[in-house]
C-alpha positions in Angstrom: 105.4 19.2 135.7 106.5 19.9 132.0 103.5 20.3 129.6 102.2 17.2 127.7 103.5 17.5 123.8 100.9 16.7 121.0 102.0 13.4 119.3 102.1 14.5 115.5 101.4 11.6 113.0 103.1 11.0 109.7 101.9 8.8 106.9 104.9 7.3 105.5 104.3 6.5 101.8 106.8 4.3 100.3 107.5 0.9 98.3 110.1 -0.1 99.9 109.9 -2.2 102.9 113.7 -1.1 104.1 113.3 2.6 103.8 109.6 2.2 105.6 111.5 0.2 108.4 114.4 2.5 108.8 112.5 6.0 108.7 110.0 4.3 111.0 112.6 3.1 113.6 114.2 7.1 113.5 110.6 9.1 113.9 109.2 6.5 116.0 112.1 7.0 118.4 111.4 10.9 118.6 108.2 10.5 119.5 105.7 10.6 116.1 102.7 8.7 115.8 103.9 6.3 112.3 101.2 4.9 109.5 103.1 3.5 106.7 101.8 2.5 103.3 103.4 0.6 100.5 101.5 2.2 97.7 99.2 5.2 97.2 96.1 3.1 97.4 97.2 2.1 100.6 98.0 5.5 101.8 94.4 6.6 99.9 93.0 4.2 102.5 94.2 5.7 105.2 93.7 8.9 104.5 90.5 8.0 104.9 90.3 6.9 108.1 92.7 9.5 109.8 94.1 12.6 108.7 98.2 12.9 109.7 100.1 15.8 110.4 102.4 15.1 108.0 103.4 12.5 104.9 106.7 12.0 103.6 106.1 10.4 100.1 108.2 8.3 98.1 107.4 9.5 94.0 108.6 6.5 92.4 105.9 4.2 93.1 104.4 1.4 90.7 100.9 1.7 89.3 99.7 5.1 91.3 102.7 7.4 91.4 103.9 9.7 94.4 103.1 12.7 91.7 99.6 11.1 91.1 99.4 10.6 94.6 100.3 14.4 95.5 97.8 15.6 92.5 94.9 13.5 94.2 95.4 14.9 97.6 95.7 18.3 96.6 92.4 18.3 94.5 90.5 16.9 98.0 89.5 19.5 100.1 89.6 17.0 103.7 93.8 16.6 102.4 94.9 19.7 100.5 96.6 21.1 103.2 98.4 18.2 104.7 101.8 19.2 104.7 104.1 16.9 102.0 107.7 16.2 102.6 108.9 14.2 99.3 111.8 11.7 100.2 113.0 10.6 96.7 115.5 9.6 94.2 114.7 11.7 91.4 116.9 14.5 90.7 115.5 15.4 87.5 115.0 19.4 87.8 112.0 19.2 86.2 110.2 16.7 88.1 111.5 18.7 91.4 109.7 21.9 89.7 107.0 19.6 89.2 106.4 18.7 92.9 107.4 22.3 94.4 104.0 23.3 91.8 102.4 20.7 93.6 102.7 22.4 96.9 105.3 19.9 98.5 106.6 21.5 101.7 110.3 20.2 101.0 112.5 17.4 99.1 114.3 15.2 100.5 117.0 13.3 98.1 117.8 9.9 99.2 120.4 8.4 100.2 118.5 9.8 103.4 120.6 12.3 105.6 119.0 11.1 108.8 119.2 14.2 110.5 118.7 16.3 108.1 115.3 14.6 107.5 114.8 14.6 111.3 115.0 18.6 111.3 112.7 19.1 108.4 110.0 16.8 109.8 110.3 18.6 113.3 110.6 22.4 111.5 107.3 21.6 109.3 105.1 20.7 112.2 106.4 23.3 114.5 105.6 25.5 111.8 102.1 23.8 111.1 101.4 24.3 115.0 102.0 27.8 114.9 100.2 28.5 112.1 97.0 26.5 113.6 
């Protein structure tokens, strides 16, 4: 028979119940293993505990922000190379400069083109696979 696929995990990392539901429902549905946090100290939590493939993080965040959140993972040797996908509403060119320095993988601005996020989550870990 066909060859057994690895499930890839993604850490969703978001304050916003709706867009956790909704981007859960999509990559659930294609097959990815889904943790979802409501804050970076959530998502700190789990990132002890398991290591994903992936995190698409949210930047505007109360108290810990997505950019705090991405300078903390990126100083810790176990999470520095996790690939980050930032789905967010800033457009400010700066703060996009900011997270590209950052070592973010790609931005995604919301309103969330579904597929368009569906392709970049998909092209990253194929990537990461072929790289590892």
């Amino acid at each position: 028979m066909g060859k057994r696929m690895k499930q890839f995990s993604v850490l969703l990392v978001d304050d916003s119940t709706t867009n956790i539901v909704l981007l859960e429902a999509i990559l659930e549905e294609k097959g990815y293993i889904l943790h979802t946090a409501l804050s970076a100290r959530e998502a700190f939590s789990i990132l002890e505990k398991e290591i994903p493939d992936l995190i698409l993080l949210d930047l505007l965040m109360p108290k810990i922000s997505g950019f705090e959140f991405l300078a903390n993972i990126r100083a810790e040797e176990r999470t520095r190379n996790i690939p980050v996908i930032v789905v967010s509403a800033v457009t400010n060119a700066d703060e996009i400069t900011r997270i590209r320095e950052l070592g973010t993988v790609d931005f995604i601005r919301k309103p969330i083109d579904i597929q368009y996020l569906i392709d970049r989550v998909a092209r990253t870990l194929n990537q990461e696979t072929q790289t590892s």
